[in-house]
C-alpha positions as semicolon CSV with decimal commas, in nm:
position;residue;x (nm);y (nm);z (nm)
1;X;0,000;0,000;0,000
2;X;0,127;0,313;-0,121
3;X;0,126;0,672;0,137
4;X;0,228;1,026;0,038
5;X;0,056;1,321;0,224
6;X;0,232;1,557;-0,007
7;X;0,065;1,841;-0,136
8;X;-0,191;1,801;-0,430
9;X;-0,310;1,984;-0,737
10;X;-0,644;1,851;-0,880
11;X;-0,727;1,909;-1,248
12;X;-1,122;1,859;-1,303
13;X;-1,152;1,784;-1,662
14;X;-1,562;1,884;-1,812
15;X;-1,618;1,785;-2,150
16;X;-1,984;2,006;-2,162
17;X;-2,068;1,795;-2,509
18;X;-1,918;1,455;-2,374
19;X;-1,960;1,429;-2,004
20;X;-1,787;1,030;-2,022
21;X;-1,523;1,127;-2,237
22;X;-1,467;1,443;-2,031
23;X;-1,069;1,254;-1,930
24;X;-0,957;1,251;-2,303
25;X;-0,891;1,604;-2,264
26;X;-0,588;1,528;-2,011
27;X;-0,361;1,538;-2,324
28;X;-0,532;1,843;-2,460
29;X;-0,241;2,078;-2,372
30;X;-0,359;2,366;-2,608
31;X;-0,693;2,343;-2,363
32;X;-0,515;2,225;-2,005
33;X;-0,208;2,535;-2,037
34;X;-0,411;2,831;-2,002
35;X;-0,604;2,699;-1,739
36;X;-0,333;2,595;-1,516
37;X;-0,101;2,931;-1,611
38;X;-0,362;3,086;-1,461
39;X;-0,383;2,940;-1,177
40;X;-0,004;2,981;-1,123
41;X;-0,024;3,341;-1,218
42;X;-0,273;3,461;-1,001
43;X;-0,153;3,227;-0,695
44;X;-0,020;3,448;-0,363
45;X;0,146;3,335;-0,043
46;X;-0,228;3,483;0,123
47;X;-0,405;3,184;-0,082
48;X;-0,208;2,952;0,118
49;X;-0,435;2,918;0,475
50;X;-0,716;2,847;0,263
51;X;-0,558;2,544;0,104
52;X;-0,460;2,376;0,402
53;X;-0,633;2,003;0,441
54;X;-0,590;1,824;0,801
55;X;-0,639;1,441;0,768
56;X;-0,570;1,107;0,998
57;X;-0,411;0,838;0,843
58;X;-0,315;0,543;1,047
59;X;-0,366;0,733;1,406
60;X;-0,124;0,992;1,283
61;X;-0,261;1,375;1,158
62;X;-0,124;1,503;0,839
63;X;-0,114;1,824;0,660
64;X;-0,092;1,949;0,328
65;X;-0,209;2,186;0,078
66;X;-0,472;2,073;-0,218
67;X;-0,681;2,227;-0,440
68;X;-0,879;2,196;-0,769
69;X;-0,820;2,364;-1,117
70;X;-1,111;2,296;-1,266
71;X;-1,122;2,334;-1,682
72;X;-1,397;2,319;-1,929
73;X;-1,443;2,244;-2,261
C-alpha cells in the first residue's frame, strides 16, 4: 500500500458535449495550459491558509495543501 501526504493539485476535466469522455482532454495541452497558467499566475502566499487540508491516516494527523483547477471544454 502506497502513502504520500504531499501536497496536491487537482485538475477537473468537463467535457460540456461529452460528459464520459470528459478525461480525453488530459492530453489536450492547447486546452489544459491556459487553465493551469492561470492558476499559477494569479496564486499568492495569502491563498495559502485556505488550502490547508488536516487528515488522519493510520492514528497519525497530516497536513498538506490541495486544491482543484477545474477546466472546461
Amino acid at each position: 500500500m502506497r502513502f504520500d501526504a504531499s501536497n496536491r493539485l487537482f485538475l477537473i476535466l468537463i467535457d460540456s458535449k461529452d460528459y464520459e469522455g470528459s478525461w480525453k482532454l488530459r492530453r489536450n495541452l492547447d486546452l489544459l495550459k491556459p487553465s493551469i497558467e492561470k492558476y499559477l499566475n494569479g496564486f499568492t502566499d495569502k491563498k495559502t491558509a485556505g488550502l490547508q487540508t488536516t487528515f488522519m491516516y493510520s492514528g497519525k494527523e497530516y497536513t498538506c495543501l490541495a486544491d482543484c483547477v477545474f477546466v472546461n471544454k
